[in-house]
LOKETOR-497776 format. One record per residue (C-alpha): residue number from 1; residue in one letter; z, x, y. Coordinates in nm, 4 decimals. Last residue first. Example, Ala and Ser with C-alpha at 12.3 -4.5 7.8 and 13.67 -1.06 7.14 Angstrom:
<rs>
{r 2,'s',{0.7140,1.3670,-0.1060}};
{r 1,'a',{0.7800,1.2300,-0.4500}};
</rs>
This chain:
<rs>
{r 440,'x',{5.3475,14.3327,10.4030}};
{r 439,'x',{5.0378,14.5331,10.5269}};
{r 438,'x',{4.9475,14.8505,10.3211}};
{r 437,'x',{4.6127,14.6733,10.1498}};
{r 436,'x',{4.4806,14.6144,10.5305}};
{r 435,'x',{4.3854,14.9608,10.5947}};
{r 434,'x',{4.4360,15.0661,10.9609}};
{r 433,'x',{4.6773,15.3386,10.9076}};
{r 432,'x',{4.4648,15.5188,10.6899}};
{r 431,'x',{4.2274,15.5938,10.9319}};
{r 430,'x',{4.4528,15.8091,11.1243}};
{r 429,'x',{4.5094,15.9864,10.7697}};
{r 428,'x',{4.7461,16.0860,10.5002}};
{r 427,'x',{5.0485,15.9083,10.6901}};
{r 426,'x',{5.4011,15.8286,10.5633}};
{r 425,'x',{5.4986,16.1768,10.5584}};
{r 424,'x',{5.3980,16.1645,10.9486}};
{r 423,'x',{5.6759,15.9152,10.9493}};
{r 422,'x',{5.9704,16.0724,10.8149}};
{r 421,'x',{5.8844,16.3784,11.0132}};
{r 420,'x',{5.8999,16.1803,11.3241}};
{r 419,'x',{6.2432,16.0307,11.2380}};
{r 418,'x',{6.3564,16.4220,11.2283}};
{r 417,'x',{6.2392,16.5033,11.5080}};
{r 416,'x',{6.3584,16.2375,11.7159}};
{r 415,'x',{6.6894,16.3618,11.6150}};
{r 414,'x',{6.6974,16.6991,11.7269}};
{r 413,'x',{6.5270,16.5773,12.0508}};
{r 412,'x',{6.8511,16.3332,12.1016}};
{r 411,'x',{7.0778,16.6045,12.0357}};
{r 410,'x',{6.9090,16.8261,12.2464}};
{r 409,'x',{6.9266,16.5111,12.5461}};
{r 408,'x',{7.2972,16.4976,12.4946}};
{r 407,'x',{7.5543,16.3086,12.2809}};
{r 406,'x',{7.3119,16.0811,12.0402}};
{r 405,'x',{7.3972,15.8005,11.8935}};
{r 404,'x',{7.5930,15.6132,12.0999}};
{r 403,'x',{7.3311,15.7274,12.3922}};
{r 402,'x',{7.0952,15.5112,12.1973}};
{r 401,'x',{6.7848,15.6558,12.0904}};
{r 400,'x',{6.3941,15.5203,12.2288}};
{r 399,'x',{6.1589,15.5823,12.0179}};
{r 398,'x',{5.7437,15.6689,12.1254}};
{r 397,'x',{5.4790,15.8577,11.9226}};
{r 396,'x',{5.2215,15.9796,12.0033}};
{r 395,'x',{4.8205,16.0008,11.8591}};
{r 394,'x',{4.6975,16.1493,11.5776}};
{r 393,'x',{4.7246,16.5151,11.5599}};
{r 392,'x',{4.6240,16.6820,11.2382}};
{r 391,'x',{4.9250,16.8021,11.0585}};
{r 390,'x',{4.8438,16.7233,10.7008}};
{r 389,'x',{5.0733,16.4512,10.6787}};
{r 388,'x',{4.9307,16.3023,11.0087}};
{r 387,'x',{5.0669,16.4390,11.3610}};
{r 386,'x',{5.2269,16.2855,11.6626}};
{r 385,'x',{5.2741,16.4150,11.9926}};
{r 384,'x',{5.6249,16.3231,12.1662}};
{r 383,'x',{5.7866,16.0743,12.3422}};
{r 382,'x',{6.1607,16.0286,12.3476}};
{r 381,'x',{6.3692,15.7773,12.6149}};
{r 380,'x',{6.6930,15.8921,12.6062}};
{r 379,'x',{6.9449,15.5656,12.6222}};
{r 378,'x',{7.2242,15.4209,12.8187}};
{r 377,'x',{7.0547,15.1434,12.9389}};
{r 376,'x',{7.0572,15.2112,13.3008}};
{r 375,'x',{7.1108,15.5793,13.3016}};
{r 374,'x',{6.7628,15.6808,13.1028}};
{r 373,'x',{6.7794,15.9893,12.9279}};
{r 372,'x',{6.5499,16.2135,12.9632}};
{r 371,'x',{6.3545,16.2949,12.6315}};
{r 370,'x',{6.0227,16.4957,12.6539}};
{r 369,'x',{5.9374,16.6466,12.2488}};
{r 368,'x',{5.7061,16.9312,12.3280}};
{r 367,'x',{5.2947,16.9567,12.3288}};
{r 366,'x',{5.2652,17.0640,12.6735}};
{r 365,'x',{5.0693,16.7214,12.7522}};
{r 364,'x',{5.3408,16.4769,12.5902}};
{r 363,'x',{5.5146,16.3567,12.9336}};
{r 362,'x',{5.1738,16.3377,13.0676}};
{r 361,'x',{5.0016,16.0926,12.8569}};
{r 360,'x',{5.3019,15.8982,12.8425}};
{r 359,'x',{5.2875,15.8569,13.1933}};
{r 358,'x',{4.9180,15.7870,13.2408}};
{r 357,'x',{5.0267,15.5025,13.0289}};
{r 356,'x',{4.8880,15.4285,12.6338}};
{r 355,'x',{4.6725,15.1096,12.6750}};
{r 354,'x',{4.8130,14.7870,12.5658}};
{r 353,'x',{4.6896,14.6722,12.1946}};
{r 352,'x',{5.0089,14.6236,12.0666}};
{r 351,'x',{5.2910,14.5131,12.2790}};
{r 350,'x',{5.3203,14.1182,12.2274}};
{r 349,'x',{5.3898,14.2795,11.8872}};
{r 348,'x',{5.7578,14.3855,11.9557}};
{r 347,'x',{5.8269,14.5965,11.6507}};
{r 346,'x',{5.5574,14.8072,11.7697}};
{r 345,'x',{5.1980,14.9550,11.6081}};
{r 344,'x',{4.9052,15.0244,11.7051}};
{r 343,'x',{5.0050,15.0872,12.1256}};
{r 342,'x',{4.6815,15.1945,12.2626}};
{r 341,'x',{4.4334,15.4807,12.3234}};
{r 340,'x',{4.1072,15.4030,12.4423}};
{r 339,'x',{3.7605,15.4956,12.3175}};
{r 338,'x',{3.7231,15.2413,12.0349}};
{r 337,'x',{3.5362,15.2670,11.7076}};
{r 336,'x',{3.8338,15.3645,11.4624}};
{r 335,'x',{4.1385,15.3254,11.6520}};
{r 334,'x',{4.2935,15.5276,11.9269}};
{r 333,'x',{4.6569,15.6049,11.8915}};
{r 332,'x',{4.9547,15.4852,11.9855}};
{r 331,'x',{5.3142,15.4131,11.7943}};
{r 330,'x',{5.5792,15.2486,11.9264}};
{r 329,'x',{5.9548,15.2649,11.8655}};
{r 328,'x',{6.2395,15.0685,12.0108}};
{r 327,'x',{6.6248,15.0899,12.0028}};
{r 326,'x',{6.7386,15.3723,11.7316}};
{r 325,'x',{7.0720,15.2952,11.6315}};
{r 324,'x',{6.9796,15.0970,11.2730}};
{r 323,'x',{6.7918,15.3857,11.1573}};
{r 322,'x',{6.6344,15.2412,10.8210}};
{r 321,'x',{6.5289,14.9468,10.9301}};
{r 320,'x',{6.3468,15.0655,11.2537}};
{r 319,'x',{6.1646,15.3081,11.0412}};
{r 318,'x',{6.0245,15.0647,10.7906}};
{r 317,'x',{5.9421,14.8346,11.0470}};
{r 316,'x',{5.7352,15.1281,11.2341}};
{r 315,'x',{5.5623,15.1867,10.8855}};
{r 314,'x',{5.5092,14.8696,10.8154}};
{r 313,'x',{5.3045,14.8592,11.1764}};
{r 312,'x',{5.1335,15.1494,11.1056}};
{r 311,'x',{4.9937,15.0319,10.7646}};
{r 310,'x',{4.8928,14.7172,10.9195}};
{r 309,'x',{4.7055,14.8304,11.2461}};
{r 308,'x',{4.4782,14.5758,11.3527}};
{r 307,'x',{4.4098,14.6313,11.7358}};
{r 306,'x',{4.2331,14.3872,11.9875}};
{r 305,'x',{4.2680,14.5666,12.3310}};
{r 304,'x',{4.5171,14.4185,12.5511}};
{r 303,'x',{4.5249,14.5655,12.9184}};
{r 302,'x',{4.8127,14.5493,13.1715}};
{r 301,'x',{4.8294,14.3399,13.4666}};
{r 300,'x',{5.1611,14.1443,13.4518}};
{r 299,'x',{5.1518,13.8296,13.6317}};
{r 298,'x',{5.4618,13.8584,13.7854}};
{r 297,'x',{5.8067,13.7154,13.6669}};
{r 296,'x',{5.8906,13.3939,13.7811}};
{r 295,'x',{6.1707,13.2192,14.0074}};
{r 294,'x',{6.3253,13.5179,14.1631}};
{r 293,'x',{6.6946,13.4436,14.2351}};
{r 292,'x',{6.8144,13.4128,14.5923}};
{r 291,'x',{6.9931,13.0862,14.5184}};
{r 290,'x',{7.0009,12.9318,14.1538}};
{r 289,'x',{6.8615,12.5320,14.2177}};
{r 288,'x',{7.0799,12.3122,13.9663}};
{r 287,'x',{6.9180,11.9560,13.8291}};
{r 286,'x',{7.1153,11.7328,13.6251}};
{r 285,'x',{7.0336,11.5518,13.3545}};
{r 284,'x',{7.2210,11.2045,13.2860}};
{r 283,'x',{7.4834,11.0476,13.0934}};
{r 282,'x',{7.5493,10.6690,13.2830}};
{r 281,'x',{7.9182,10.6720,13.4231}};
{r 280,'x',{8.1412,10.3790,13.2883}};
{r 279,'x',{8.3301,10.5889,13.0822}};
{r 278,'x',{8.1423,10.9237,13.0425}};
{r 277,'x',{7.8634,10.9406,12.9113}};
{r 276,'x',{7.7111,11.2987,12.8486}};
{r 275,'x',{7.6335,11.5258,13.1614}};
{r 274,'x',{7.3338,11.7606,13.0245}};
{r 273,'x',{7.2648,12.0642,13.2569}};
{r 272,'x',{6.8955,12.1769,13.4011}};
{r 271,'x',{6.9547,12.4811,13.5750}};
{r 270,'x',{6.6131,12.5683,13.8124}};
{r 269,'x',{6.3893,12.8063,14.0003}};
{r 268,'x',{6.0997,12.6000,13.8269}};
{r 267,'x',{5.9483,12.9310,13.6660}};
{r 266,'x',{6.2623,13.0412,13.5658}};
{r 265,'x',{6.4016,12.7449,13.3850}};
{r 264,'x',{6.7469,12.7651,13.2995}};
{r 263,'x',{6.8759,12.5393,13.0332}};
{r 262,'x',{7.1935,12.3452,12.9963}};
{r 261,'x',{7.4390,12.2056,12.7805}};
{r 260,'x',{7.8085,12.2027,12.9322}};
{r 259,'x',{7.8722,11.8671,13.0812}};
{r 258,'x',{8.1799,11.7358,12.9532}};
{r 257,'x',{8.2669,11.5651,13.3013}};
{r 256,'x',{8.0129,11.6332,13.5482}};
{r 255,'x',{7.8533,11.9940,13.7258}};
{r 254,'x',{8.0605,12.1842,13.9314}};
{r 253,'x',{7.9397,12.4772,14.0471}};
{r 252,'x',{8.1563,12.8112,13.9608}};
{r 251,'x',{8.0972,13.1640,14.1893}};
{r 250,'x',{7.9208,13.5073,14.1906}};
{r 249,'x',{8.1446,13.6668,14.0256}};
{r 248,'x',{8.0328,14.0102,13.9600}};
{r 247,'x',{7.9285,14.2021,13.6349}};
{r 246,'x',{8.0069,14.5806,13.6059}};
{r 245,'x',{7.9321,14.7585,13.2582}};
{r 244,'x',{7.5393,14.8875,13.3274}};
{r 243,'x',{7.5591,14.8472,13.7188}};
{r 242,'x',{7.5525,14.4910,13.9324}};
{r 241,'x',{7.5016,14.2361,13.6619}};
{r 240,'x',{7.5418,13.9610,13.9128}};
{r 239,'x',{7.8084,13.6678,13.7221}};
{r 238,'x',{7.7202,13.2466,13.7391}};
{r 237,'x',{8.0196,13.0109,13.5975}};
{r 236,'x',{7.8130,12.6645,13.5852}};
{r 235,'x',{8.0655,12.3713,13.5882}};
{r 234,'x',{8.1868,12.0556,13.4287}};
{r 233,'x',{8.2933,12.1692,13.0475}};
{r 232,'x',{8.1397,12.5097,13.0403}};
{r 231,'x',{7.7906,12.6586,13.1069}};
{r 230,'x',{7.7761,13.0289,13.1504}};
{r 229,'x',{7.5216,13.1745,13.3359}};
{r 228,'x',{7.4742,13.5471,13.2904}};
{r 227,'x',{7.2456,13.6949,13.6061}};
{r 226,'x',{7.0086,13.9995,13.6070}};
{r 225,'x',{6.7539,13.8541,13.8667}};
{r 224,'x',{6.4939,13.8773,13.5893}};
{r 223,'x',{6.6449,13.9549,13.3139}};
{r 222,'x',{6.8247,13.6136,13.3393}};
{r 221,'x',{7.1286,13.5854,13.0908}};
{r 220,'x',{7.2214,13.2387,12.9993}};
{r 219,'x',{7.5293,13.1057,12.8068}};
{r 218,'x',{7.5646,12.7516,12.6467}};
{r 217,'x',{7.8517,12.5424,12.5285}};
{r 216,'x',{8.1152,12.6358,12.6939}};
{r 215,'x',{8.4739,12.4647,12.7054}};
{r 214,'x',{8.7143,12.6849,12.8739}};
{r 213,'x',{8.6304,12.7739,13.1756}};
{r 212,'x',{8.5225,13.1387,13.2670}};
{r 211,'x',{8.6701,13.4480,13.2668}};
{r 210,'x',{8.4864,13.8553,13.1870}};
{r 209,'x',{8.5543,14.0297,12.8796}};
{r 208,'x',{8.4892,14.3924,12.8732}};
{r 207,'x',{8.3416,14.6458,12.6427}};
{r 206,'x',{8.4132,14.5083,12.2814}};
{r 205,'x',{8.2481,14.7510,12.0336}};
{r 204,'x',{7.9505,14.5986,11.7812}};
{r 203,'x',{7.8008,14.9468,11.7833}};
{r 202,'x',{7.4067,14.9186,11.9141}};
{r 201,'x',{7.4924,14.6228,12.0742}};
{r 200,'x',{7.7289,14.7456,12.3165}};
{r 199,'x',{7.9507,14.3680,12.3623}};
{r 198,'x',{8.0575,14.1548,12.6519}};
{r 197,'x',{8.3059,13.8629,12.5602}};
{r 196,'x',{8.2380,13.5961,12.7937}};
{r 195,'x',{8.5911,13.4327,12.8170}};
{r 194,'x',{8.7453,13.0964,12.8360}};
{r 193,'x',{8.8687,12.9400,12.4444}};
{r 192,'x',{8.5557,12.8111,12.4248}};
{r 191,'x',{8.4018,13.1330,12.4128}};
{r 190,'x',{8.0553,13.3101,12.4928}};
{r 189,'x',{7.9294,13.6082,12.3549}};
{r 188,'x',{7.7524,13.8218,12.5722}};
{r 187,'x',{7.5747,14.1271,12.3646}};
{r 186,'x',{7.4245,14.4144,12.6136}};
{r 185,'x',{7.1644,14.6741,12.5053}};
{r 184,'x',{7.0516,14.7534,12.8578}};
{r 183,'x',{6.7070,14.6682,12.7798}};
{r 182,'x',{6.8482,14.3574,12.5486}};
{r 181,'x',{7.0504,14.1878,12.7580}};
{r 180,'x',{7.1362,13.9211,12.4894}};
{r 179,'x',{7.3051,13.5726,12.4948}};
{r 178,'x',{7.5186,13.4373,12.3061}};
{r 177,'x',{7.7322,13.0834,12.2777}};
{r 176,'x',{7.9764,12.9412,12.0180}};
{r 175,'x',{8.2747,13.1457,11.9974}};
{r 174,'x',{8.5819,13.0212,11.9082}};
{r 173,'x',{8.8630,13.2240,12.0257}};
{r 172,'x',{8.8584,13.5552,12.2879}};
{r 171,'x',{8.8701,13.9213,12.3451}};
{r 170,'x',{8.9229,13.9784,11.9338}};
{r 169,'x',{8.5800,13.9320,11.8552}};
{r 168,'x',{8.5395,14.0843,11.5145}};
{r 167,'x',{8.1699,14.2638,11.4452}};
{r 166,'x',{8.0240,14.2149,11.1114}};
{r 165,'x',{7.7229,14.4678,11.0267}};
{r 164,'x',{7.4096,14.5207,10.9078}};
{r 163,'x',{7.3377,14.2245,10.6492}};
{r 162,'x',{7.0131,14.2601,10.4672}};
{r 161,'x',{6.7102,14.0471,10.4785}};
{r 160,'x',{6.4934,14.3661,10.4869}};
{r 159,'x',{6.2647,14.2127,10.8152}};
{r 158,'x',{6.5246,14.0041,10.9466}};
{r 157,'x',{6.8048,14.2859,10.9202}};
{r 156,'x',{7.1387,14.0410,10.9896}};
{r 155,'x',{7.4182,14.1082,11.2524}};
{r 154,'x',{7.7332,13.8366,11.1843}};
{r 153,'x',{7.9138,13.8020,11.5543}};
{r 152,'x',{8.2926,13.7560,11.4668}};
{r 151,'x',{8.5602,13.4714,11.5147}};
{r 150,'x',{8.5532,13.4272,11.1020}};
{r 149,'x',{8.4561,13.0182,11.1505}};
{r 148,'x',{8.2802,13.0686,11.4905}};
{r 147,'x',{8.0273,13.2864,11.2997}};
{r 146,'x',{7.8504,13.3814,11.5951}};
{r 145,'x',{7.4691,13.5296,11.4709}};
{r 144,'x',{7.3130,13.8357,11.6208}};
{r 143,'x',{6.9863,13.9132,11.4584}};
{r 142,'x',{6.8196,14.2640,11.4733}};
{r 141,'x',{6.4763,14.3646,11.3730}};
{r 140,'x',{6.4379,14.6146,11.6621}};
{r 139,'x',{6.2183,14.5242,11.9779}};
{r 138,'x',{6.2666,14.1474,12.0326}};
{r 137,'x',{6.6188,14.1615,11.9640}};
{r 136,'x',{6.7359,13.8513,11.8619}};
{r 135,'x',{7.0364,13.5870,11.9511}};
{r 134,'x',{7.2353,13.3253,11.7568}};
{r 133,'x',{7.4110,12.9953,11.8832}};
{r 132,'x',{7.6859,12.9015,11.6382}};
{r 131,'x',{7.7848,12.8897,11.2193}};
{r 130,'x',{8.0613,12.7008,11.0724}};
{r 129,'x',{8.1407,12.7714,10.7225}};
{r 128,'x',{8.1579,13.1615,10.7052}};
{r 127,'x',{7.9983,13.3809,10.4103}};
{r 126,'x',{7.6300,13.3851,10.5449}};
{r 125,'x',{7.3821,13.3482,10.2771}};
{r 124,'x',{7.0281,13.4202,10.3883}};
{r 123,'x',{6.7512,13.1984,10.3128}};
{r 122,'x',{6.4373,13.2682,10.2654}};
{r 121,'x',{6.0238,13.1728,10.3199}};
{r 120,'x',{6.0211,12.7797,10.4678}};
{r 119,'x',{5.7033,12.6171,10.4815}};
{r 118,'x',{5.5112,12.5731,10.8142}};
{r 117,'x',{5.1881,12.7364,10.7805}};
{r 116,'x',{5.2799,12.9154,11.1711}};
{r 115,'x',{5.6267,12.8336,11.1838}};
{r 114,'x',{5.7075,13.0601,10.9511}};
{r 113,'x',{6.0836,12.9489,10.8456}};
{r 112,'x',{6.3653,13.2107,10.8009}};
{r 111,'x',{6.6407,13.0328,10.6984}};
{r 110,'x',{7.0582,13.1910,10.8373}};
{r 109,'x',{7.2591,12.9908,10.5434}};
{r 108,'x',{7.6333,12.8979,10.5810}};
{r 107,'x',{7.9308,12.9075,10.3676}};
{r 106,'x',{8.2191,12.6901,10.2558}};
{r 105,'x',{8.0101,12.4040,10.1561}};
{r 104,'x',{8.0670,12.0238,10.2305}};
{r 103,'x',{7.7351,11.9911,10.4436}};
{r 102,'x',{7.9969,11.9285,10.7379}};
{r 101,'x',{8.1688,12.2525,10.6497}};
{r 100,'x',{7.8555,12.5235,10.6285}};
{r 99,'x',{7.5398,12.4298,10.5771}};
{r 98,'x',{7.1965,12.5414,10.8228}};
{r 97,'x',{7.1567,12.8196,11.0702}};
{r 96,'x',{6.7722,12.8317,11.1797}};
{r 95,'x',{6.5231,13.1081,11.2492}};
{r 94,'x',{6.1997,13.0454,11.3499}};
{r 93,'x',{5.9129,13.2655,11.2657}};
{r 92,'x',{5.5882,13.3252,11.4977}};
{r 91,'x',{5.5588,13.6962,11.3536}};
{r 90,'x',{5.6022,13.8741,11.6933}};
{r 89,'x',{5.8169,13.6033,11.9237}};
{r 88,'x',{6.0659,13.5918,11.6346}};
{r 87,'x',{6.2856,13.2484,11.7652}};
{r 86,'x',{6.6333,13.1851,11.7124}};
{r 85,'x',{6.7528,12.8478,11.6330}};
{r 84,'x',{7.1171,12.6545,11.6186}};
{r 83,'x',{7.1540,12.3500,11.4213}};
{r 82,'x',{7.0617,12.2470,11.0584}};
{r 81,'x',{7.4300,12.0456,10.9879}};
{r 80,'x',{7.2653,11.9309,10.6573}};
{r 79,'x',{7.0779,12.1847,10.4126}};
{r 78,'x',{6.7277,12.2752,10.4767}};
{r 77,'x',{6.4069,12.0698,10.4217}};
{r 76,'x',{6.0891,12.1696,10.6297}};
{r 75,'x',{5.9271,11.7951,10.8071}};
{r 74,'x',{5.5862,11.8187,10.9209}};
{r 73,'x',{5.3759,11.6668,11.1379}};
{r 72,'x',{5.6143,11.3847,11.3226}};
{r 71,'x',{5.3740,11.2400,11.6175}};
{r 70,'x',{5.4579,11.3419,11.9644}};
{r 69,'x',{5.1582,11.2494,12.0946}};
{r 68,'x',{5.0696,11.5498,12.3376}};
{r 67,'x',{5.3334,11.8119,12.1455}};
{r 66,'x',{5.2476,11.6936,11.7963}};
{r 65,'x',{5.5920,11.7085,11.6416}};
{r 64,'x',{5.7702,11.9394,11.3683}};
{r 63,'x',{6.1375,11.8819,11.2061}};
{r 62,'x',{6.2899,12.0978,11.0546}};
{r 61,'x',{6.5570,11.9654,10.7887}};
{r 60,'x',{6.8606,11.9074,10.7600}};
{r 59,'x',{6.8928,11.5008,10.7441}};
{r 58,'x',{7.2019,11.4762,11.0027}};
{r 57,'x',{7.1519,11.8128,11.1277}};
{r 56,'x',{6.7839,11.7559,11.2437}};
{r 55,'x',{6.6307,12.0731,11.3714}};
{r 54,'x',{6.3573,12.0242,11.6186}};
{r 53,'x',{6.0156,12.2206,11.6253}};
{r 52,'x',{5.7454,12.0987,11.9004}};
{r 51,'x',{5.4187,12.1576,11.8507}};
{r 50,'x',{5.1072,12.2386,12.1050}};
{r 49,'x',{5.0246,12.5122,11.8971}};
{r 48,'x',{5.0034,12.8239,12.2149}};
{r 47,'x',{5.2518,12.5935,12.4220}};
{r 46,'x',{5.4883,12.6584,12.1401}};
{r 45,'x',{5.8364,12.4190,12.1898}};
{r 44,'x',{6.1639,12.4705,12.0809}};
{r 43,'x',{6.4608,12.2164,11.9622}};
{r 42,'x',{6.8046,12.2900,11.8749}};
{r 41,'x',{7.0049,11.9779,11.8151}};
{r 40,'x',{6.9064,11.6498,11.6703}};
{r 39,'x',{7.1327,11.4814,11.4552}};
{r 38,'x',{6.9707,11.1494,11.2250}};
{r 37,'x',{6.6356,11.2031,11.3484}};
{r 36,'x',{6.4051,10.9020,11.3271}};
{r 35,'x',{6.3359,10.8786,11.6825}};
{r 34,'x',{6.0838,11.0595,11.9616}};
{r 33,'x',{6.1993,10.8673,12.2699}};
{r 32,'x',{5.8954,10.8743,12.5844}};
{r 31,'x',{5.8756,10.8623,12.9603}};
{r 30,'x',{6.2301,10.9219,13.0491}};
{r 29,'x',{6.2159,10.9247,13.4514}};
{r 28,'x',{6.2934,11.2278,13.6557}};
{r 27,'x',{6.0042,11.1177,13.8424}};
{r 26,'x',{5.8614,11.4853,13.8643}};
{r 25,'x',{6.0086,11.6850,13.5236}};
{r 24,'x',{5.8730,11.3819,13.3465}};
{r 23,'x',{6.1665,11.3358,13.0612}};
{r 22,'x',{6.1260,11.3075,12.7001}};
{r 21,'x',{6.4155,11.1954,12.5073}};
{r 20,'x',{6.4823,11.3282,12.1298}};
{r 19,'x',{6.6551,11.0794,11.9347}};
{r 18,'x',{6.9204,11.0254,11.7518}};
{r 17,'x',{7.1824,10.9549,12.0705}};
{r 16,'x',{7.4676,11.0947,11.8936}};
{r 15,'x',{7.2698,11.4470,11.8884}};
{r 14,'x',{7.0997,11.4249,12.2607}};
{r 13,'x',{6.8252,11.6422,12.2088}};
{r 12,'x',{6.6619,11.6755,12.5547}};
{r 11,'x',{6.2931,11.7903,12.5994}};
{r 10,'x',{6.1514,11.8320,12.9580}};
{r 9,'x',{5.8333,11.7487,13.0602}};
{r 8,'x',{5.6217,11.8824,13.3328}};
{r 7,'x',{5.3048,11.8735,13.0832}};
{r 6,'x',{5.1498,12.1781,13.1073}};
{r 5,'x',{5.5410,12.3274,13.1379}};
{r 4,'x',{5.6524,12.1705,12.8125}};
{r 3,'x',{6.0155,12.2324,12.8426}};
{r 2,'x',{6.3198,12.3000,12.6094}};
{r 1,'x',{6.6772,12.1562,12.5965}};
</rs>
């Protein structure tokens, strides 16, 4: 499911159905059937476009509408059974998992498509022939992919192509659904066979599992009011994260028969869940109201200054790549002709541009490396001045290092410096950050 929230519509892929139905939010009516998909299944929707992106596993392919007529635009070719998407907020690319079993192949292919021409730029071969929901980390270049087929979550480098790890799942069978916690580094796989499987996602390790019924399809976690949802065959399983590594019951809602699709919707305080058919009931949407949850995040009043910073920004990928554990970096400076110092560069480019804190300011004034570490999340959060190659001082620098990686707060220093001297090697000037012919 996805929603068009200008419109009040929401988008349901029904896959034996072949067709994607379009339902007024307010009448609860379907007001319009986009056809000639043979197996529709993930679907997403860019209010900044207008376009909606659906893959078709029947045909495989990508398929791209006009979001006010819902004309077909475009169609991207991949290989049959296209399914499950994951979506790069920073470079607009969609990732798809494609092949496998019903495309008569005994591996699968994770395709990076750029929504933005569209046209289709890799694929990466995945060595499993059945491959589930997948999940991304918006500040590190990580994908988490199930490969139901192995019963292990597949982590792939989207920025090297370049597989990272393979993590078994031996707390349950079959998983199909994920979800990500990513400020407290948290991995919740989802499995038919009745468990969310909770994973550190810095080291693949199995933490906890907590039960649920068998069956699920999909599995929420809501930053917001920290909540997992997991929706199984007939109910909604909700958990409160309450610490780091505690998650409490908070109850199961029936649903229908085989319902176990669903879709939470933050800023409408609801659970939409898909009941299919079932004998002589009609399938239909249902329409869940989570109590004493926030509905929407605050309008957040922070300060984007327009910032091109290529060199930087390759540099910060660069990094991120080559020290899998470290969590986040940004780097801020003040470019050429401005006044204020921002975030130039950050793996997580909704960030550049905002104005360097108060805090940050602070933390770096005595000219040290300041790195507490932070309980919830389980990481030291290290700021520090930052220098060019010839030791002129820039701007700061900002990582965050997992407590996996790093035993005490020296430790974590020790390392910081380091990964700062790899990138001030990388810099010969401020200015030099901001030249176009280092981009990617």
């Amino acid at each position: 499911m996805e929603i068009d929230e200008k419109r009040n519509r929401l988008f349901v892929t029904p896959e034996d159905f072949q067709a994607v139905l379009v339902i007024d939010l307010g009448s609860g009516e379907v007001v319009h059937r986009i056809t000639g998909l043979g197996r529709p299944h993930g679907v997403l929707y860019r209010a900044d476009v207008d376009r909606l992106y659906v893959t078709d596993g029947g045909e495989g392919a990508l398929k791209v509408y006009d979001g006010a007529t819902y004309e077909q635009v475009a169609s991207i070719p991949l290989l049959k059974d296209a399914d499950s998407i994951g979506f790069d907020i920073s470079r607009k690319y969609l990732y798809v998992d494609n092949g496998g079993k019903d495309a008569g192949k005994k591996y699968s292919m994770l395709s990076a498509i750029d929504i933005n021409t569209p046209r289709k730029l890799s694929d990466f071969r995945i060595e499993g022939d059945t491959l589930e929901a997948m999940a991304l980390d918006n500040y590190r270049p990580h994908i988490y992919v199930n490969d139901k087929s192995n019963n292990q979550v597949v982590v792939v480098n989207r920025y090297t192509k370049a597989l990272i790890a393979k993590w078994p799942i031996t707390m349950g069978k079959q998983n199909v659904a994920m979800a990500l916690d990513e400020q407290r580094q948290r991995l919740f796989v989802g499995c038919r066979s009745g468990q969310i499987v909770v994973l550190d996602s810095n080291t693949g390790r199995e933490l906890q599992s907590l039960p649920i019924p068998e069956g699920i399809d999909d599995l929420i976690y809501d930053p917001g009011s920290r909540r997992i949802y997991a929706i199984a065959n007939g109910a909604i399983a909700a958990f409160q994260q309450a610490d780091l590594n505690h998650y409490v019951p908070l109850g199961t809602m029936a649903t229908g028969t085989n319902g176990r699709t669903g879709k939470l919707v933050t800023q409408l305080g609801r659970i939409f869940v898909a009941v299919p058919q079932n004998a002589n009931e009609p399938a239909e949407i249902l329409a869940f109201q989570p109590l004493h949850a926030s509905t929407s995040k605050p309008a957040s009043d922070e300060i984007h200054e327009p910032v091109s910073a290529p060199a930087a920004q390759k540099i910060v990928l660069e990094t991120l790549s080559a020290h899998p554990l470290l969590r986040r970096m940004g780097l801020h400076a003040i470019p050429p002709g401005q006044q204020h110092m921002v975030i130039i560069a950050n793996a997580n480019a909704t960030r550049i541009g905002i104005h360097t804190s108060q805090g940050d300011f602070a933390a770096v004034a005595g000219g040290k490396i300041y790195g507490p570490r932070i309980a919830d999340g389980e990481f030291y959060n290290m700021k520090m001045p930052l220098f060019d190659a010839v030791g002129r001082r820039i701007g700061i620098l900002v990582m965050e290092i997992a407590c996996t990686d790093a035993g005490s707060e020296d430790a974590a220093a020790q390392e910081a410096a380091a990964i700062r001297d790899e990138v001030q090697k990388k810099i010969p000037s401020l200015d030099s950050l901001f030249e176009v012919q280092h981009a990617n």
